[in-house]
N, C-alpha and C positions, 0 to 999 in steps of 0.2 A: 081339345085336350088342354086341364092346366096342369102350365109348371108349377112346381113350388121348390122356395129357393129351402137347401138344408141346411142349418148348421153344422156343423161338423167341429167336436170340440176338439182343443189344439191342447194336446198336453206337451206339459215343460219341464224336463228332469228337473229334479233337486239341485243338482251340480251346473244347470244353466242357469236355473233360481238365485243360487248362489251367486253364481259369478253376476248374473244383470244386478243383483241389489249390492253386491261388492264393489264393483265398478260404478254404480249413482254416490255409494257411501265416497268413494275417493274423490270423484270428481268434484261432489258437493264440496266435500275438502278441500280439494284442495285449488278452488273458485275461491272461499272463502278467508283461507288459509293466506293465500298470495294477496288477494284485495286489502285483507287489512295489514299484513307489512307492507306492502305497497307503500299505502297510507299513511303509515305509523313510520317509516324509515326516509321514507321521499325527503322531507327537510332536512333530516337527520347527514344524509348521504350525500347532500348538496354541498351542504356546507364542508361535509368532510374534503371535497372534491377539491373545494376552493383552498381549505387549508392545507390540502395536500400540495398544489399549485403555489402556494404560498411558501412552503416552506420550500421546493425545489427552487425559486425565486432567489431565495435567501442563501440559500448553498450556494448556488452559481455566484451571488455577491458577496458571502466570505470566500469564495476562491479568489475573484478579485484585488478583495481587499489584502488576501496574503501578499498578490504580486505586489502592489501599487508597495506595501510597507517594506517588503522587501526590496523594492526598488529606491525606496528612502534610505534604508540602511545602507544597500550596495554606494549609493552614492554617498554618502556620508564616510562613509570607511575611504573612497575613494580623496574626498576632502580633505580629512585625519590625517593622509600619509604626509611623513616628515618632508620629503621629498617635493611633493605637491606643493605642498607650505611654501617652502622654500620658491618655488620656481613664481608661485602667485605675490611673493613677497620680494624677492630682488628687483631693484630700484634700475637699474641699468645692467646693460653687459659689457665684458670686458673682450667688445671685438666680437665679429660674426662666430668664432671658433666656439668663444663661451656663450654665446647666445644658444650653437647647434648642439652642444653638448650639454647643457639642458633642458633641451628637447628631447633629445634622442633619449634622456633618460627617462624624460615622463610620457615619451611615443611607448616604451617600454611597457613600464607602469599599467599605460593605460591598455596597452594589448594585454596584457595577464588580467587584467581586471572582465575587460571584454570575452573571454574565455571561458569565464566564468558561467557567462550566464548566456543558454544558447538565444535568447529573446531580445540580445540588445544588439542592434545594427551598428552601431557606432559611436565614442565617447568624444568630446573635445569637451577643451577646460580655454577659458575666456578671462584673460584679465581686465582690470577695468582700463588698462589704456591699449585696449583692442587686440594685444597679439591673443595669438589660439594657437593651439597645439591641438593635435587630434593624435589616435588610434592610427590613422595612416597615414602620413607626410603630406602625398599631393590631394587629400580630403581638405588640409586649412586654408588653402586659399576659398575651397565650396562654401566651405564655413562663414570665413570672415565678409564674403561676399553678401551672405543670406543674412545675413544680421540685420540690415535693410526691410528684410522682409514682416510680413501682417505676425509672424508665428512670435516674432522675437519681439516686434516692435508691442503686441500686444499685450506681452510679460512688461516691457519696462515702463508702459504705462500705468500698470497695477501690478505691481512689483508686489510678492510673496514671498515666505518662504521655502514654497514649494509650487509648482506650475503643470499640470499637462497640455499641452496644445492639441488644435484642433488636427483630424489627420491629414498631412500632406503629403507629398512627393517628395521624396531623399534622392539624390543620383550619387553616384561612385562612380569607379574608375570604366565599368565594368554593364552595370545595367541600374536600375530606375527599382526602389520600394517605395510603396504605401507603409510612412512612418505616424507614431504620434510620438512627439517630445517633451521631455521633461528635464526643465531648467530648476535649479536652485541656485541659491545665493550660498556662498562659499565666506566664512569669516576667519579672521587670525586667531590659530587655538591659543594664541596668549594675549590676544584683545579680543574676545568674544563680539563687542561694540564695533569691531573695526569690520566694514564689507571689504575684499578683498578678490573679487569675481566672481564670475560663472561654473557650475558644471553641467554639461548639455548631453541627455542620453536622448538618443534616435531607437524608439521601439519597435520592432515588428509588429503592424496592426494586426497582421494575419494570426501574430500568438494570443491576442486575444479574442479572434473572431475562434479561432480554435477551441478556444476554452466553454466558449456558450453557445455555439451550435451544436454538440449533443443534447445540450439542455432545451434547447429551443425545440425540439421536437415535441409534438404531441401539443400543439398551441399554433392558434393560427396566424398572428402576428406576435413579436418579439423584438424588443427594440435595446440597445445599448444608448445613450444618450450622455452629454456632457452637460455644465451647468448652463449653456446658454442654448439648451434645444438641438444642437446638434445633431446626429445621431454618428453613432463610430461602426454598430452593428446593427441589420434591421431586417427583418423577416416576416414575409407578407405572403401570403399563401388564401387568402379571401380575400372578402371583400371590404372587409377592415383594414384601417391604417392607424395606427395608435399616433396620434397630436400630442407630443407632452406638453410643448404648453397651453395646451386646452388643458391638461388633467390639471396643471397647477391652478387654476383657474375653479376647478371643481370644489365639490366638496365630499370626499371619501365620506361613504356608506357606513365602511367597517375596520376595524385595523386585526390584524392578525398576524401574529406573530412576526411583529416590526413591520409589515407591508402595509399598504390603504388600500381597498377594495372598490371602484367604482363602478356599479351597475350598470347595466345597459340594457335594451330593451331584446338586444338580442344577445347577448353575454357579459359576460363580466371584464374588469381589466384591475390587473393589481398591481400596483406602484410599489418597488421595493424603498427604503428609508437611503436617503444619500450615503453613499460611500464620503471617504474621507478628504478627495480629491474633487469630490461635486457631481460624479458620475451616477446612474442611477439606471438601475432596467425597470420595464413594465412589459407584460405580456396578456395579448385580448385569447380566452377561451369563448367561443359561441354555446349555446347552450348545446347544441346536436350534439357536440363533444361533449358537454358534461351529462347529457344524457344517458350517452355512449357508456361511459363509465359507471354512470348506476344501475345502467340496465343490465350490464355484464354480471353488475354483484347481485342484482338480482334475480337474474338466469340463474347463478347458480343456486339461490338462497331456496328458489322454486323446484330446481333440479335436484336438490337434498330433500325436499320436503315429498315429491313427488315418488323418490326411491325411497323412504321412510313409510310412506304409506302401499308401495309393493308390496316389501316385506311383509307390513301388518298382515295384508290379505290373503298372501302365501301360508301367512301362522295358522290362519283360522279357516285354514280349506277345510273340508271333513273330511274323515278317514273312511275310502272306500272298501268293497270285498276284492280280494285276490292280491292284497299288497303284503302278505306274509310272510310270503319267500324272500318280496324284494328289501324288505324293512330287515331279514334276516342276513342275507348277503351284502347289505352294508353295514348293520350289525358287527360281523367276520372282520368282513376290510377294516373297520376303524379297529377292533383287537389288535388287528395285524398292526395297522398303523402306530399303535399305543406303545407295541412290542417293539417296534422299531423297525418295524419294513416297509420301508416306503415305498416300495416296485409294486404297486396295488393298479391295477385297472378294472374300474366294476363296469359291468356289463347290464343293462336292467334294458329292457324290451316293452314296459308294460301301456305306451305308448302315452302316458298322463305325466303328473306334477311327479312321481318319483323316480320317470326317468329325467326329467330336468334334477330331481336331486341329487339322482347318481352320476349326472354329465357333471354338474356343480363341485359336487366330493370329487372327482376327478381332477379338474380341475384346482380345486384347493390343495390335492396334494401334489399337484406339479408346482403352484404357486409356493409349499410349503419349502419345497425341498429347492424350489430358486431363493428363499428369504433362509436357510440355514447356510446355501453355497454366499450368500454376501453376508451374513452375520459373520463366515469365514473371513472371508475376504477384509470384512470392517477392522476384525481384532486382527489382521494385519498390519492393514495401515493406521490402526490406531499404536501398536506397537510402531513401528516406524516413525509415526507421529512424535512418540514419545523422547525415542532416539533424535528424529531431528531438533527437541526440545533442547537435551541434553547437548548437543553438538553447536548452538544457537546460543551457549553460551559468551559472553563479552562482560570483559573486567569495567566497568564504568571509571574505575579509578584511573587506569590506565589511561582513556579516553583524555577525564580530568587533566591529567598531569602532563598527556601528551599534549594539550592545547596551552597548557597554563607555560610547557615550553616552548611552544611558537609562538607565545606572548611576550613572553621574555626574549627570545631572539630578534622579533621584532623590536622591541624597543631599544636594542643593539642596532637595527640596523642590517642584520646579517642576513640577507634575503637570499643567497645561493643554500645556505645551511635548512632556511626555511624551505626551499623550496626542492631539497633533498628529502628531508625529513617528512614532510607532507607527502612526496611520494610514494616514501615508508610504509607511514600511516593508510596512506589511499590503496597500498595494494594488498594489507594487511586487511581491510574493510569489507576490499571486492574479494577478498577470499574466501571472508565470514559467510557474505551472503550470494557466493556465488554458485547457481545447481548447472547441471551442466548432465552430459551422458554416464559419469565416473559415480557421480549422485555422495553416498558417504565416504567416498574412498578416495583418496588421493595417490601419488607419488612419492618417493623418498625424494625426488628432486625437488618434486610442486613443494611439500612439507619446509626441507631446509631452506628453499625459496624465501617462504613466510618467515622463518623464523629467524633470517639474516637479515630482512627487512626490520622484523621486532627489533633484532640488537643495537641495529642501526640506528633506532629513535634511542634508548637506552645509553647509548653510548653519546648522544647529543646531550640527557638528560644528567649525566655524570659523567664527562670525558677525565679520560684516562682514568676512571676506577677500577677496571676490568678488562681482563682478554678473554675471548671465547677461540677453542682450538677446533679446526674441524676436523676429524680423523673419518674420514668419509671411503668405504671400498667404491672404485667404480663401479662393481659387475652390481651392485645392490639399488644405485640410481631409480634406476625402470620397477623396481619394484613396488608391490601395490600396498597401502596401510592405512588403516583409518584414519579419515582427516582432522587434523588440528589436535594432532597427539604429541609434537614435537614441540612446539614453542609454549604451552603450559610449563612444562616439564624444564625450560632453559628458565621461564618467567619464576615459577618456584626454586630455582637454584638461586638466581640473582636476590630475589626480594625478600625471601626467607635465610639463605646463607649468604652470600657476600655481602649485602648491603649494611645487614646489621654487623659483618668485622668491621676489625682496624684494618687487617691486611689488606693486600694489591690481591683482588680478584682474579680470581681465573678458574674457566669453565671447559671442559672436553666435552666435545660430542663426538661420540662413537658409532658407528653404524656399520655394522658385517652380516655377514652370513656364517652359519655355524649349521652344517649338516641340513636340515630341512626347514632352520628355524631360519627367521631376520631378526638379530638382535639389537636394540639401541640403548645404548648407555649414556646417562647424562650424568659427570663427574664435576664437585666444585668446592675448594676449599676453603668453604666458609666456617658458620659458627658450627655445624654438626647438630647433632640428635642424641640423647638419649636412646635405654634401650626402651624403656615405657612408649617413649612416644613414637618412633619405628613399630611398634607394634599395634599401638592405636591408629600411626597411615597407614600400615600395611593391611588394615580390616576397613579402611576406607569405606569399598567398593558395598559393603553389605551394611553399611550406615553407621558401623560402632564411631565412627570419628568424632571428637570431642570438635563443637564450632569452636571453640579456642583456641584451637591450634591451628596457628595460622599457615602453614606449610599445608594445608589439606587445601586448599584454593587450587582447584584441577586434578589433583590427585584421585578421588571419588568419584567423577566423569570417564577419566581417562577407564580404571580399571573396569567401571561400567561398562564401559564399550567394547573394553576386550573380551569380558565373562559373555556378554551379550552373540558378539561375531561368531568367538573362536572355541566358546566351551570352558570348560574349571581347569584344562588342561594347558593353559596357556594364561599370562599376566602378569604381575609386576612383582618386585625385588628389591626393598628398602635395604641400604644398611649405612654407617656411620658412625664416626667417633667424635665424640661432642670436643668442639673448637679446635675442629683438624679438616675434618671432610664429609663430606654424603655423598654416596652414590644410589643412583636409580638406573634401573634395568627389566626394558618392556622386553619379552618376547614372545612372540607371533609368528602361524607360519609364514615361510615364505612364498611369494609367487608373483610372476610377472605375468598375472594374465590378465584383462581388462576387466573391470568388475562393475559389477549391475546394481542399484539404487538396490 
């Protein structure tokens, strides 16, 4: 018996036809697609890498540089003081008495100076015939002893006008830091020529190990380094060690944006450009890493490429028998959707590409109506936004003139008045920018808080030109109002009316309750107003205000705020008799209950 083998033809729908020559079209794609960006961006992206690396490099060494300049100035102001002069420039004392009494003045001194700045361990000041004074009493004998040592001894052998030392061991009373220090030379501010001693800050190293270890991530070594190789910070995580002085020794590749790039066979290493003290970072990437990185933007360059040619092939499916109903009933649903009903769930069963369309439309319009609830949400907090724009207001002149008088006070000498006023100013600052649970809202207590600290520098600024009255009810204290409503409104009485009289100023603040309202009345007998110009602040809040009139500085804010809160039902109350008085009068309701951003 023979067998005989049959053929037996194999047929292939259309719609598998389809799809196998759809599926070779893609894949050809996107083989093709991916090898030549590959190709075409590989160098492109490298280098990007590096310069990216370069310039985090760079940031981390302008944050540096801020400190290091900052810490010139700190000690230079430190220099400057009259006091300091003085203590570096008397020739002898008159008895232990006067010797301890100035000291105890520049221990002073130099603790407020210390205070300053959470980074500095400790201050002393060195004359040239050995005494020292420090920040803490029993710290000068630690002092005058270490002078002896590689740290000091290596300054006066190469003497500058500025120094950081290598990092050592500081002890206190107390326990042991890893310091680096920094010496300058101190001159007479009335012989520049004349050397005159020391000023010696003992730094936290750990505040600068702080500063570049978030940046050191993402690199396999990382090194901090001083001008003689040192290193101060250094991070090793392979099998790399970065040598600086091998790199000095090299010869950079490439420069990029102020850094040197020197190759290596298994990554790169880029050299930032000396800081101003001789300090310098360099950080080794291996290539894996920078692999890492391009293969990431490649992933996805391939993963866009590859969802791009989905879609195509989904477009050009062909339209089968029995999809009329389904094409019809999503049809319906998008009307509905169009009409504005978004409670649509389509149902399709047809088991192909149109119930994935109708799982899809489902899906789009959950996704629709979660992007209209944060479009809500956005024009929220973009209003809010706005508000806290408005609220974030700060007079710059103010600022000005509040420094330009602790410049003047200082050069008086009057350091209690400074250092009253300053704290004026400081808590007037942390008001401005202070959020909290209350968020726009404050207290009638927090409010006149700020605004007797405002007076307080004011009345440093012009003593005895003005009296402010407080006419304040208790029960009203705990009451709630929007914040930084009160001291505009005292700043425009003063600077627009009293300032410009002749008379002896004086200002009322008023603050009651009246039936369901809280009323605040700010009264002051200055130059006054016309009736034109009460009219043009009193339209403030809706923009009619002329910028020439200068009495609108808060006015326009304030009223904003309140139309905003409270409604057209509530808001402000100009009136005045020109070169007698002005009075202003917020009202708002009242209530004592705690209030929500």
């Amino acid at each position: 018996m023979i067998i005989r083998k049959v053929k037996i033809p194999v047929k292939i729908g259309i719609k598998a036809k389809i799809l196998i020559s759809t599926s070779m079209v893609v894949i050809v794609s996107l083989v093709i697609s991916c090898s030549v960006a590959y190709l075409y961006f590989l160098n492109i992206l490298k280098e990007q890498v590096i310069k990216d690396d370069g310039m985090r490099l760079n940031l981390t060494k302008g944050h540096l540089e801020y400190v290091i300049d900052d810490i010139k100035n700190y000690s230079n102001n430190i220099a400057l003081s009259t006091n300091v002069q003085d203590f570096f420039k008397v020739n002898s004392w008159k008895g232990n008495m006067d010797e301890l009494r100035y000291k105890y003045t520049i221990r002073s001194i130099l603790m407020n100076f210390k205070s300053l700045r959470e980074y500095v361990q400790s201050l002393a000041i060195i004359r040239q015939d050995g005494v020292v004074c420090t920040n803490d009493e029993p710290f000068d004998n630690y002092i005058r002893d270490s002078l002896s040592e590689e740290w000091f001894l290596k300054y006066k052998k190469e003497p500058s006008q500025f120094y950081f030392s290598d990092p050592r061991i500081q002890s206190d009373r107390y326990s042991k830091f890893e310091v680096i220090t920094y010496i300058t030379e101190v001159r007479d501010i009335d012989n520049p020529m004349q050397f005159i001693g020391y000023i010696v800050v003992n730094l936290y190293k750990d505040h600068f190990e702080k500063m570049i270890k978030p940046e050191s991530e993402g690199f396999e070594s990382y090194i901090l380094y001083e001008s003689n190789y040192k290193a101060i910070f250094e991070k090793n995580t392979g099998n790399y060690s970065i040598n600086p002085a091998f790199l000095s020794q090299q010869k950079a590749a490439d420069s990029s944006y102020g850094s040197h790039i020197y190759r290596e066979s298994n990554g790169y290493v880029i050299l930032s450009a000396p800081m101003s003290n001789g300090w310098q970072l360099a950080s080794f990437t291996s290539n894996s890493t920078s692999f890492k990185k391009i293969n990431y933007i490649l992933y996805i360059f391939i993963f866009l490429i590859a969802g791009s040619l989905i879609l195509i092939i989904l477009t050009i499916m062909p339209i089968v028998l029995g999809i009329t109903k389904p094409v019809t009933n999503l049809t319906k649903a998008m009307n509905k959707v169009s009409g504005g009903n978004m409670d649509i769930n389509l149902k399709i069963d047809s088991g192909d590409e149109l119930q994935i369309l109708g799982d899809g439309f489902n899906r789009m319009i959950q996704e629709l109506k979660s992007y209209i609830e944060k479009s809500i949400e956005y024009e929220k907090t973009k209003r809010n936004m706005e508000f806290s724009l408005l609220l974030s207001q700060i007079n710059p002149h103010f600022i000005y003139n509040t420094l330009n008088t602790v410049i003047y006070l200082a050069k008086k000498n009057q350091t209690e008045d400074i250092a009253n006023m300053m704290d004026s100013f400081i808590r007037i600052l942390q008001d401005a920018v202070k959020i909290n649970d209350q968020g726009v809202f404050a207290t009638v207590r927090q409010e006149v808080d700020v605004a007797k600290h405002y007076v307080n520098i004011q009345q440093y600024r012009y003593p005895e030109r003005f009296n402010v009255i407080w006419n304040l009810s208790v029960d009203v204290m705990d009451a709630w109002v929007p914040k930084t409503i009160l001291q505009p409104l005292i700043e425009n009485a003063l600077i627009h009316g009293v300032f410009p009289s002749d008379k002896q100023g004086k200002i009322e603040v008023i603050v009651t309750k009246q039936d369901n309202d809280l009323v605040i009345e700010v009264w002051d007998n200055g130059t006054g107003m016309d009736e034109d110009t009460v009219k043009l602040l009193q339209n403030a809040g809706e923009g009619a205000v002329d910028k020439s009139v200068m009495r609108s500085i808060g006015i326009p804010n304030i009223i904003n705020r309140i139309s905003y809160l409270y409604g057209e039902n509530y808001g402000m109350n100009i009136s005045s008799s020109i070169n007698e008085w002005t009075r202003i009068v917020v009202r708002i309701p009242y209530s004592n209950a705690v209030k929500a951003s």
